[in-house]
N, C-alpha and C positions, 0 to 999 in steps of 0.2 A: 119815705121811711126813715125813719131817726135811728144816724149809725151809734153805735153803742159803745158806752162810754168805759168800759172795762179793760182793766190797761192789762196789755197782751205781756207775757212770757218773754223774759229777755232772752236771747240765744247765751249758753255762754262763750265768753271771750277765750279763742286759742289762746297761749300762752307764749308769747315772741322771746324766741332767743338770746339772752344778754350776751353784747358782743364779750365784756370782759370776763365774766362768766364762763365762757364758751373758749376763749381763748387758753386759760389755767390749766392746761394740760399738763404741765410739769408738776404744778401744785396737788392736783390729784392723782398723781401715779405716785408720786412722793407718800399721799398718805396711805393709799392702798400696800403699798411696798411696807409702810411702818405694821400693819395687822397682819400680811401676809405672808407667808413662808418667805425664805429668798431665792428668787428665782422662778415663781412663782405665778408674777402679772405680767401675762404678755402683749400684745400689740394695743394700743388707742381703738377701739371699734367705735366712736362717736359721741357725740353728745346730743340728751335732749332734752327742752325747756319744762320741767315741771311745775314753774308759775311764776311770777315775777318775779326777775332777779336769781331763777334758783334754777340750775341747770347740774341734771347728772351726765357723769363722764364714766363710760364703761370699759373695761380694757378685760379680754379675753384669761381666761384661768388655766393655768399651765399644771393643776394640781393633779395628780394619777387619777383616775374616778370621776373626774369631774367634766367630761364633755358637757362641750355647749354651756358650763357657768362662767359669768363676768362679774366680774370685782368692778362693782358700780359708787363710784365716791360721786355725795352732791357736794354741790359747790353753793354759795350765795354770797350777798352784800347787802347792805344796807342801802337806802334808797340815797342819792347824793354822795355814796362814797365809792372809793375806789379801789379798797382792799376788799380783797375775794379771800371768803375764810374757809374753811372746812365745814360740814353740816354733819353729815355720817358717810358711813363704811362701810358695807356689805356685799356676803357673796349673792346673786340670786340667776336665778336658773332661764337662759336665753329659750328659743321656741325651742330647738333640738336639744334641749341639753336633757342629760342620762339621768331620770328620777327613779326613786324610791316606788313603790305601787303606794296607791293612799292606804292611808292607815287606818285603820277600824279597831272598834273596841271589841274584847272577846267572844262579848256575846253576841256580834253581828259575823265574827272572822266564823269562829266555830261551823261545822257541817255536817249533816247526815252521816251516822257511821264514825264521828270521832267521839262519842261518849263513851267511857269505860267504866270497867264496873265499878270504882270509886269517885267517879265524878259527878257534880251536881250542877245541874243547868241554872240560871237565873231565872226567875218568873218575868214574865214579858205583862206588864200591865195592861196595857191594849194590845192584846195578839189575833189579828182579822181572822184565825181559823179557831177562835174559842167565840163563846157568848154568855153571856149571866144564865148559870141555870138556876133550877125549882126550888123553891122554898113552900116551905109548907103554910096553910092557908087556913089549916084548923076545922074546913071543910072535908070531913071524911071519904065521898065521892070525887071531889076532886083532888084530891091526895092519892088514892089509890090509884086512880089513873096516872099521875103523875109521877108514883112511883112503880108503874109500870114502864111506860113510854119514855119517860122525858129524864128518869133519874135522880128520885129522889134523895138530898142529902149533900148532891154535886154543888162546890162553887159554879164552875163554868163547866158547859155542855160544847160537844161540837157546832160550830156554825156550820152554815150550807156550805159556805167556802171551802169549812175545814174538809166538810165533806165532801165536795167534792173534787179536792187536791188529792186526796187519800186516795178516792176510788180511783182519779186519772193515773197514779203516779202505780198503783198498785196493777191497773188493765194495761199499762204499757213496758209494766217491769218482765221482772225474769219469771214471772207468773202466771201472766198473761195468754191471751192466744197465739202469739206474731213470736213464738220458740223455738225454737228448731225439735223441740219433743214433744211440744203439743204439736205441731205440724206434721209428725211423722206417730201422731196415735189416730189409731183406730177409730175412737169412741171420745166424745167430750165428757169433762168431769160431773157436768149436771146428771148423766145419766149411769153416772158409778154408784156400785152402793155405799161408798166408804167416804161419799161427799155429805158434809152436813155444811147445812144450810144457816149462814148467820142470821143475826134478828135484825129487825128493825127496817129504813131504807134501801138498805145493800143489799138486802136477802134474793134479790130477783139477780145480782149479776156477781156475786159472790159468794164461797164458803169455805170451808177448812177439809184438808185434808185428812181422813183417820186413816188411814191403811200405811201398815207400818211398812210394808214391800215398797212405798212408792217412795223416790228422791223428793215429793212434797209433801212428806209425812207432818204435819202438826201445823202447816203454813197456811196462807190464805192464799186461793186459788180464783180463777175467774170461773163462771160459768164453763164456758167454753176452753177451757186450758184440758190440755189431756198427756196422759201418759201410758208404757208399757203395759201398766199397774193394774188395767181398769178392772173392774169386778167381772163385766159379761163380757168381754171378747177372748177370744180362746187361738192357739195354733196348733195345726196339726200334728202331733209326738209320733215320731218315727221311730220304733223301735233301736238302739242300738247293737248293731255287728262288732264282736268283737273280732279284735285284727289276728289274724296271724301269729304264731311263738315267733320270735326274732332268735334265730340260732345265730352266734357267732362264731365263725368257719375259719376264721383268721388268725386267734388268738390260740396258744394251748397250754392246757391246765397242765400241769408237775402233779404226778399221783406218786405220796411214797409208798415202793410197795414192801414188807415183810415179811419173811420167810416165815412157815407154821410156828416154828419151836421160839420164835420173836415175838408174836402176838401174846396182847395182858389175857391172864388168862377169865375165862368166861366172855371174852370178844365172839362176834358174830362168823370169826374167821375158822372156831374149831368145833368141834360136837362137846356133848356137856363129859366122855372120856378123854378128850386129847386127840381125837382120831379128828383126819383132816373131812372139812364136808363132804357127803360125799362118797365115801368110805365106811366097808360094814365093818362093825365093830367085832372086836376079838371075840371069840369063843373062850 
């Protein structure tokens, strides 16, 4: 068999240590010292070869904030020579060292619940929970249908995705069956009269609440979600007993009282002569 004559992949070459390179550790703390605060670069943490001739030197950062960053100065030479110059200066961040979270742009940082009522979202050009919807076709049967079903008129329609992130995020919210107030009703909402039923796919595990008694008045509900509210379930009404007068036995009222000839006159205190209640009147 004829071996083949395709000439194999070089490995690449580690990059070996320049001894004079590696030795300049004065020369590089000197330049890191020139950029950095004073006081600032602390201990030698090593050197290593980044390819012929060029070797960084790292010395730990003494800066408030800045755990785990090293002030990394490279060093190089020229091939035959024996001055070791400067190359660059930078801070850069060791494995442990204390970072920033990454950073995103707004419209990735933004989240459910922070839009307000003067804010405006960016449109998402390819967004996996939209799809191109219906345009019209100039075929009057297939347009009606499609302005029934599908939405006539819509740039983009929901995709299955959208749909069904929606239905997951809506059957496992606070609307759901797994509530502590649908788990303590009587009756599931499919079988209230105040449940109406959405259109389209959802319509078998979702609808809207009408009943203005209930804490899910105008929301969208599961099937199965239930509350106090429901239409057919009833408790038994107990007439209420009212309690006892509460006399207070402790406290005593100040009555002022007035002699007859003191009361205004026509008061409940005399007869309509002056004579006191009570009392037959003169002859």
């Amino acid at each position: 068999m004829a071996e083949s004559t395709a000439a194999r992949p070089r490995r690449a070459r580690k990059p070996v240590l320049d001894a004079a390179t590696a030795a300049a550790v004065d020369l590089a703390r000197s330049a890191a010292e020139e950029v950095a605060d004073e006081g600032t670069v602390g201990e030698h943490l090593g050197a290593v070869a980044e390819g012929d001739r060029v070797v960084s030197h790292a010395f730990d950062c003494l800066l408030p904030g800045y755990r785990g960053w090293r002030w990394t100065v490279t060093l190089t030479r020229a091939s035959r020579a024996r001055n070791v110059t400067v190359s660059e200066v930078c801070l850069l961040p060791g494995d442990d060292a204390l970072r920033p979270p990454q950073w995103l742009p707004w419209a990735e940082r933004i989240a459910p619940g922070d839009v307000g009522p003067r804010d405006t979202l960016p449109r998402k050009e390819h967004d996996p929970l939209l799809e191109q919807g219906f345009e019209a076709t100039g075929d009057e049967e297939t347009d009606a249908v499609a302005l029934w079903e599908l939405g006539l008129g819509r740039e983009r329609v929901l995709s299955p995705l959208g749909r069904d992130e929606a239905a997951r995020r809506w059957y496992d919210g606070d609307r759901g069956p797994r509530t502590e107030i649908a788990e303590n009703a009587r009756a599931q909402c499919s079988t209230c009269g105040f449940y109406l039923l959405v259109a389209g796919p959802l319509r078998q595990l979702f609808g809207v609440c009408a009943n203005e008694w209930s804490p899910e008045d105008g929301r969208v509900v599961s099937a199965d979600h239930g509350c106090g509210a429901h239409s057919e379930t009833d408790v038994e009404v107990e007439p209420e007993v009212p309690g006892e007068p509460l006399v207070d036995d402790l406290a005593v009222d100040a009555l002022d009282l007035l002699a007859p000839e003191e009361q205004p006159a026509g008061s409940s205190g005399a007869g309509a002569d002056g004579t006191a209640p009570g009392a037959a009147p003169a002859s």
